[in-house]
C-alpha positions, 0 to 999 in steps of 0.5 A, spaced: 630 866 271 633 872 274 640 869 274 638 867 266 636 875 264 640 877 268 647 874 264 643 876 258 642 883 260 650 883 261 652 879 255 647 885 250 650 890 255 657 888 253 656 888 246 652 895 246 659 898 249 664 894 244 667 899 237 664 898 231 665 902 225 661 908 222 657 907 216 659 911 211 652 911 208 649 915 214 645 914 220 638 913 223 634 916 229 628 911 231 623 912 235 615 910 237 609 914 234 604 911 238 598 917 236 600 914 229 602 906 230 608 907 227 615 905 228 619 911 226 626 912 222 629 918 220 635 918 215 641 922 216 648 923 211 654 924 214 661 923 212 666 919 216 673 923 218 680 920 217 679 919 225 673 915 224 669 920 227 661 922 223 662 929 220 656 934 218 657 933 210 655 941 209 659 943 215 664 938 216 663 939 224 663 933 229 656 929 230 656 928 238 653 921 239 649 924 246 646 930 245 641 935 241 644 935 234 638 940 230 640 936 223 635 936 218 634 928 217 634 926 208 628 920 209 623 918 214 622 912 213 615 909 217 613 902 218 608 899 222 611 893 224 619 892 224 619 887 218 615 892 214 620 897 216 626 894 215 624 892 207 622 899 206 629 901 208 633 895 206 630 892 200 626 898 197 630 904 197 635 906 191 640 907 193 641 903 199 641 908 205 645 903 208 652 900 207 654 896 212 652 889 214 653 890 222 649 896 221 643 893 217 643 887 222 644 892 229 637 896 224 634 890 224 634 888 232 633 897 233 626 896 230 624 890 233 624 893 239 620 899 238 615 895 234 615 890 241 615 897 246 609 900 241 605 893 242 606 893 250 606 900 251 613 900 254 618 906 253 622 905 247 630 908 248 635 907 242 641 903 243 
């Protein structure tokens, strides 16, 4: 069974590393309100440079993708479990705060895992 998550963690590791294009739409930060149970997403704009790269729409300074970033976020969305979630985000919200199919499909495996470190108690870390 090790040898089998061990690939597994490999295969998912390699895939978190490979190139994937912003979305234009914005952004999300997700985190665990345990006191609440509530898995949590915050929304934020940005807009996407001529290199690709998220910039601040007010600002036009770089987003850096590791780091503290003090950005005030244009939604938070809240859900107790990720089905609810992904159906405020997804399927409720007008306009759409997602313009990329990758994304859409990247939020969704996102917010199974919070939902799954919020049952377990374990520690949730945005990938």
């Amino acid at each position: 069974m090790t040898l089998l998550t061990d690939n597994l963690t490999a295969i998912d590791h390699k895939l978190s590393n490979r190139h994937i294009d912003l979305d234009p739409e914005g952004y999300f930060i997700i985190y665990v309100d345990r006191e609440a149970g509530l898995i949590c997403a915050k929304h934020y704009t940005n807009v996407i440079d001529d290199r690709g790269l998220a910039v601040d729409p007010e600002t036009g300074k770089v987003i850096p993708a590791k780091g503290n970033v003090t950005r005030a976020n244009t939604t938070l969305f809240t859900g107790r479990t990720a089905k609810e979630l992904c159906v405020k985000v997804l399927e409720e919200s007008q306009p759409c705060p997602v313009g990329m199919l990758d994304h859409a499909a990247y939020l969704g495996r996102e917010f199974t895992r919070a939902e799954i470190a919020l049952l377990s108690g374990a520690e949730y870390i945005q990938d």
